[in-house]
C-alpha positions as CSV (number, residue, x, y, z in Angstrom):
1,X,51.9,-36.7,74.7
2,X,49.9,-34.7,77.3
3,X,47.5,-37.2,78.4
4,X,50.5,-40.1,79.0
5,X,51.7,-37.5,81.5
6,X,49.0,-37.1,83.6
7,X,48.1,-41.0,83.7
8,X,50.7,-41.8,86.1
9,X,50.2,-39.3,89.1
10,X,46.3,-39.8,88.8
11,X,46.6,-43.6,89.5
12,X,49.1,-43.0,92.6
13,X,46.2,-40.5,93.8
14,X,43.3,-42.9,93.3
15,X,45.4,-45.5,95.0
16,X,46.7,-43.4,97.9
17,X,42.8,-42.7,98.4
18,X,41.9,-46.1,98.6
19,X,44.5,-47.3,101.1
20,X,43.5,-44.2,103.5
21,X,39.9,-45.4,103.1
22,X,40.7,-49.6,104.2
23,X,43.0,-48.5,106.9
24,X,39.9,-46.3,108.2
25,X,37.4,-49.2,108.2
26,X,40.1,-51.6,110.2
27,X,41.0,-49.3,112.9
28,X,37.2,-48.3,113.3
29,X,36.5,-52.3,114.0
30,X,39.8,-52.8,116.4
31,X,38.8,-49.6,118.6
32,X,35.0,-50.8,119.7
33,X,34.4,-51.3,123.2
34,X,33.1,-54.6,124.8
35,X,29.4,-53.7,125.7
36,X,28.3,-53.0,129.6
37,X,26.2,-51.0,131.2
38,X,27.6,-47.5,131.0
39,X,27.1,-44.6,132.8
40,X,24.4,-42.2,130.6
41,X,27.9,-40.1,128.7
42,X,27.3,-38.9,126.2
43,X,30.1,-39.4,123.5
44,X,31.4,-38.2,120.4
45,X,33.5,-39.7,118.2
46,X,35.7,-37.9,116.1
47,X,37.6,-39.5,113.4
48,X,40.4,-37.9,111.8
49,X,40.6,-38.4,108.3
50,X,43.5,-38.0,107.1
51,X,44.2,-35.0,104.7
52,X,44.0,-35.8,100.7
53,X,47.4,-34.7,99.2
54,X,46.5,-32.1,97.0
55,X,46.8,-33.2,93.2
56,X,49.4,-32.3,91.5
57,X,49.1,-29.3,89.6
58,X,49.6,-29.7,86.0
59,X,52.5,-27.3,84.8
60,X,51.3,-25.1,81.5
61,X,52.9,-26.9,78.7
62,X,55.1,-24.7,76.8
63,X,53.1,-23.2,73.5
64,X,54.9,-24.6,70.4
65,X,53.8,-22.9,67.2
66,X,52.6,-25.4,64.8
67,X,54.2,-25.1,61.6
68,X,52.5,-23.5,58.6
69,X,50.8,-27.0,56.5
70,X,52.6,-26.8,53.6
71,X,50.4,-26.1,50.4
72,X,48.5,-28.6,49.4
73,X,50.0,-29.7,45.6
74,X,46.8,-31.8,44.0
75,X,48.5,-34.1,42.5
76,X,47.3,-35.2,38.3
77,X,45.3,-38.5,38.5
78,X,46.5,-40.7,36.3
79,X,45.1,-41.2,32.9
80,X,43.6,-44.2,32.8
81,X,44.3,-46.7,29.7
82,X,41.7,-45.4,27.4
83,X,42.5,-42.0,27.8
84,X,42.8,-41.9,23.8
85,X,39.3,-43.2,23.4
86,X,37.6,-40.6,25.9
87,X,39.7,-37.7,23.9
88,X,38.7,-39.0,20.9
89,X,35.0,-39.4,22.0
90,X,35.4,-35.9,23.5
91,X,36.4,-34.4,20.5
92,X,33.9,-35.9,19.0
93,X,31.1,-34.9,20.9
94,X,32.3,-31.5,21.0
95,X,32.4,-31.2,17.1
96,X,28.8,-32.4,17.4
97,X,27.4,-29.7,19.8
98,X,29.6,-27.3,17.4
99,X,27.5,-28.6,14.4
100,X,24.6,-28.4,16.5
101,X,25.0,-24.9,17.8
102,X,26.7,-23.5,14.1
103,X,23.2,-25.9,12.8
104,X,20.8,-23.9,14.9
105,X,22.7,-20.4,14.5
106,X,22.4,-21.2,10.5
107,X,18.8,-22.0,11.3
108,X,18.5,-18.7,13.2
109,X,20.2,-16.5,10.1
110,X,17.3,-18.2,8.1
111,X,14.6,-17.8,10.1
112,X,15.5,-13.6,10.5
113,X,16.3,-13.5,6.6
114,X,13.1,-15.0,5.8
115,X,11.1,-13.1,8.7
116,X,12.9,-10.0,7.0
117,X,11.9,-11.6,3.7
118,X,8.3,-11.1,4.8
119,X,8.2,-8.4,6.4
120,X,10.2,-6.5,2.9
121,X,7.3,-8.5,1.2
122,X,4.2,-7.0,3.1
123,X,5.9,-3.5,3.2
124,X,6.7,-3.9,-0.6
125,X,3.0,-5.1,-1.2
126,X,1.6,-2.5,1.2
127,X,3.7,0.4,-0.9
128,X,2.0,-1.5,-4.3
129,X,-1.3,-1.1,-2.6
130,X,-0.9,2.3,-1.5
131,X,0.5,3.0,-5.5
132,X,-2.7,1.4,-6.8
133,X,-5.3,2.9,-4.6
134,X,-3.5,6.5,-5.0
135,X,-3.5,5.7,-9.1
136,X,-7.2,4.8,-9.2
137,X,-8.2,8.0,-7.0
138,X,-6.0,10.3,-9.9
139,X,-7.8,7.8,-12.6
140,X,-10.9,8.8,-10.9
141,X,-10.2,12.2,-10.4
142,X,-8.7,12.8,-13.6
143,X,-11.9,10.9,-15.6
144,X,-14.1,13.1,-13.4
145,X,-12.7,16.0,-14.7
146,X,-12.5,14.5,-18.2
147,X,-16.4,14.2,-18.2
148,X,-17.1,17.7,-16.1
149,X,-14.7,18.7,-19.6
150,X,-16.8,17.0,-21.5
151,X,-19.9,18.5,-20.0
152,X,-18.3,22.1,-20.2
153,X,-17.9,21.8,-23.7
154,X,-21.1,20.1,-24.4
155,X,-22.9,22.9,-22.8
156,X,-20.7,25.7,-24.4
157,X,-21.0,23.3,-28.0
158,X,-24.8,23.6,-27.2
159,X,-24.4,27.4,-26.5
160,X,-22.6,28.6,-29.8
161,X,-24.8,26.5,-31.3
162,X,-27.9,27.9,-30.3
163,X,-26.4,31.3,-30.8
164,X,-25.3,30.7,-34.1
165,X,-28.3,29.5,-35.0
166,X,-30.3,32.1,-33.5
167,X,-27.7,34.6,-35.2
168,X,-28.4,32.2,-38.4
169,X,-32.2,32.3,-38.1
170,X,-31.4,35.9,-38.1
171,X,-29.7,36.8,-40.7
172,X,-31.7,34.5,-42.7
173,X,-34.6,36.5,-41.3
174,X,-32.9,39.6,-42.1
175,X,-31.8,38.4,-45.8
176,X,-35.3,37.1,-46.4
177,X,-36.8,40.8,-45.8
178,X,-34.3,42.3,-47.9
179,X,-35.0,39.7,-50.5
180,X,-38.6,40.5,-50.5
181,X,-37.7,44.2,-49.8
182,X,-35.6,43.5,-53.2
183,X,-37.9,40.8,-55.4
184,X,-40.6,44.2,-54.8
185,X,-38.1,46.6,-56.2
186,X,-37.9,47.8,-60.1
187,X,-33.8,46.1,-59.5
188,X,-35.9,42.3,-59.3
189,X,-37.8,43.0,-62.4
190,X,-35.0,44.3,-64.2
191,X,-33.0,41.5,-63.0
192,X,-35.5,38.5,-64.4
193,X,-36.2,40.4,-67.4
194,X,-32.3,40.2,-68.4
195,X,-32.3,36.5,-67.4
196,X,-35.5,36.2,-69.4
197,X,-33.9,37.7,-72.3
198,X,-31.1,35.6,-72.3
199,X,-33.2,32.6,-72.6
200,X,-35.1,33.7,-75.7
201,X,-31.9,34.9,-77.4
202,X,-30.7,31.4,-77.1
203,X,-34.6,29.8,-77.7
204,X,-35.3,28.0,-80.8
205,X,-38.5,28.1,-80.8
206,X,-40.5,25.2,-82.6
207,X,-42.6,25.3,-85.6
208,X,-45.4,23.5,-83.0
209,X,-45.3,26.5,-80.2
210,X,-48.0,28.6,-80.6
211,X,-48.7,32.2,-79.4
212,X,-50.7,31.0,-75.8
213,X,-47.8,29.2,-75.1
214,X,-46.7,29.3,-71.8
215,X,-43.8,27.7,-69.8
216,X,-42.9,27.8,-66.1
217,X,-39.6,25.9,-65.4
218,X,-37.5,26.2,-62.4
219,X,-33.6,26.7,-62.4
220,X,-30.8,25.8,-60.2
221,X,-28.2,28.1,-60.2
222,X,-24.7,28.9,-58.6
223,X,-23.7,32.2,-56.9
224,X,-21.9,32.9,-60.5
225,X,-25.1,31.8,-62.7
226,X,-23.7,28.4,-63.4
227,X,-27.2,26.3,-64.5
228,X,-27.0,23.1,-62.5
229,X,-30.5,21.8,-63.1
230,X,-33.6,22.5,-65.4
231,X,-37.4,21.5,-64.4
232,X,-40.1,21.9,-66.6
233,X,-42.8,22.5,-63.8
234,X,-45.5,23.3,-66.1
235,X,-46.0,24.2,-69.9
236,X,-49.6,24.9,-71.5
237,X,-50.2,24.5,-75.4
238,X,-46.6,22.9,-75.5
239,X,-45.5,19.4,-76.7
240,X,-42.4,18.0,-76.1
241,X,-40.8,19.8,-78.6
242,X,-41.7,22.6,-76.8
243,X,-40.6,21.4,-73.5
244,X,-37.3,20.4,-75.2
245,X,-36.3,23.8,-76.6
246,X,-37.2,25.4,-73.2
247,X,-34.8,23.3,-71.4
248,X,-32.0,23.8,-74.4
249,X,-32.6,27.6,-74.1
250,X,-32.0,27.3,-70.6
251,X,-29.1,25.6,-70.6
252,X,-27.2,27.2,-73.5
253,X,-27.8,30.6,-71.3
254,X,-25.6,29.4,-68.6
255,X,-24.1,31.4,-67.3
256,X,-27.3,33.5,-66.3
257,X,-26.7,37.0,-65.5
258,X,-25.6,38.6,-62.0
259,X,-28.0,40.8,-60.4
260,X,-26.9,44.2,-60.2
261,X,-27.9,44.0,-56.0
262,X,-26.9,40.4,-54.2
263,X,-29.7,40.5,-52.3
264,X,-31.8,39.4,-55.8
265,X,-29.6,36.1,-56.2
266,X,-31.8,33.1,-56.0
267,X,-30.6,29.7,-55.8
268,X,-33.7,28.7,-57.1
269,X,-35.5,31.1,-59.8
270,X,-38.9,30.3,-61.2
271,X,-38.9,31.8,-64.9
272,X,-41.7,32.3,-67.0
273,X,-41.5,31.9,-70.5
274,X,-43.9,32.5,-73.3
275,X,-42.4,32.2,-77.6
276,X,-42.4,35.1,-79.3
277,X,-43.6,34.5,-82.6
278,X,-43.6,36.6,-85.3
């Protein structure tokens, strides 16, 4: 609307301009002289132009406030014919990135429960290892102290024992002095004449013993005199009556008498015996 207004008085001005301008031109052609000699005057020729109406000055239109656009409502595209189908293909593809991402969060759980399946297993055998190696160490330790036991007792066995047999050795030593303290002493001979006596009491003497007769037989006894054994060691001018009788004299004495001092028992007595014949 502006620029319609201002087309019209810009053409009358252009126009205006270009009449002034022809006019010029004619009246400069009418107005020159016919030439002569002329006197030497100088001239100046001054042409009046004629002044340019001013153009018109544009009045300020008046400001009209625009209207506020009115919000812009985007309006639904239509759904096109297979709307159904891209729904349906939609839904579809969503339920298979759901069973893709509920797929790979399963596959997740199961990789964690079997990295914690692991890691339970290695800390499980780790505390079974640890178990073991502390069990053999007290298995170890306990066996060590079993044999240093062992070697205590040995030793201390081996002590006793070579105390009680020194003590042993000892009183044997001590008992054998006694015994030959004792077997010197009128108590020994009065002791194997009453075990001598016994024997002849209970002697039958053969017809075929004569008066050089003599018999040494040795006699196992018991602490109470019980005869356990009878050995003819020797027997000069005997037969085997002889012999015979000796060893039933012997045995019929059992029991043998108790010496009056224990220090005369012999285990083992070595009795001489001659008859007495009449």
């Amino acid at each position: 609307m502006r620029d319609s207004n201002n087309i019209i008085p810009v053409t009358m001005a252009l126009l205006l301009h270009a009449i002034i301008f022809g006019s010029m031109i004619v009246a400069f052609d009418y107005t020159r002289p016919t030439p002569f000699t002329p006197l030497a005057v100088q001239a100046k020729l001054v042409t009046e132009i004629p002044e340019r109406a001013p153009p018109p000055v544009a009045e300020p239109e008046p400001v009209v406030e625009e209207p506020e656009p009115a919000p812009v409502v985007e309006e639904p595209e239509p759904e096109p014919y297979n709307s159904e189908e891209l729904r349906r293909q939609a839904e579809e593809e969503k339920r298979r990135l759901d069973a893709l991402m509920e797929q790979k969060r399963i596959e997740e759980l199961r990789r964690q429960e079997e990295e914690e399946r692991k890691r339970k297993e290695r800390e499980e055998a780790e505390r079974k290892k640890r178990e073991e190696e502390r069990k053999e160490r007290e298995r170890i330790e306990a066996e060590r102290k079993r044999q240093e036991d062992i070697r205590r007792q040995r030793e201390e066995n081996e002590r006793l024992r070579r105390e009680l047999e020194a003590e042993e050795r000892q009183a044997e030593l001590a008992a054998e002095e006694r015994r030959f303290a004792a077997r010197n002493s009128p108590e020994m001979a009065a002791y194997e004449f009453a075990i001598r006596q016994k024997i002849r009491r209970n002697w039958s003497v053969p017809a075929s013993a004569q008066a050089d007769t003599r018999c040494t037989v040795r006699v196992r006894q018991l602490r109470n005199g019980d005869v356990v054994g009878v050995t003819i060691v020797s027997c000069e001018n005997a037969d085997d009556a002889v012999r015979r009788s000796v060893e039933a004299a012997i045995r019929r004495s059992s029991p043998l008498p108790e010496p009056s001092n224990p220090d005369l028992f012999d285990s083992n007595l070595t009795i001489n015996l001659t008859p007495e014949i009449q």
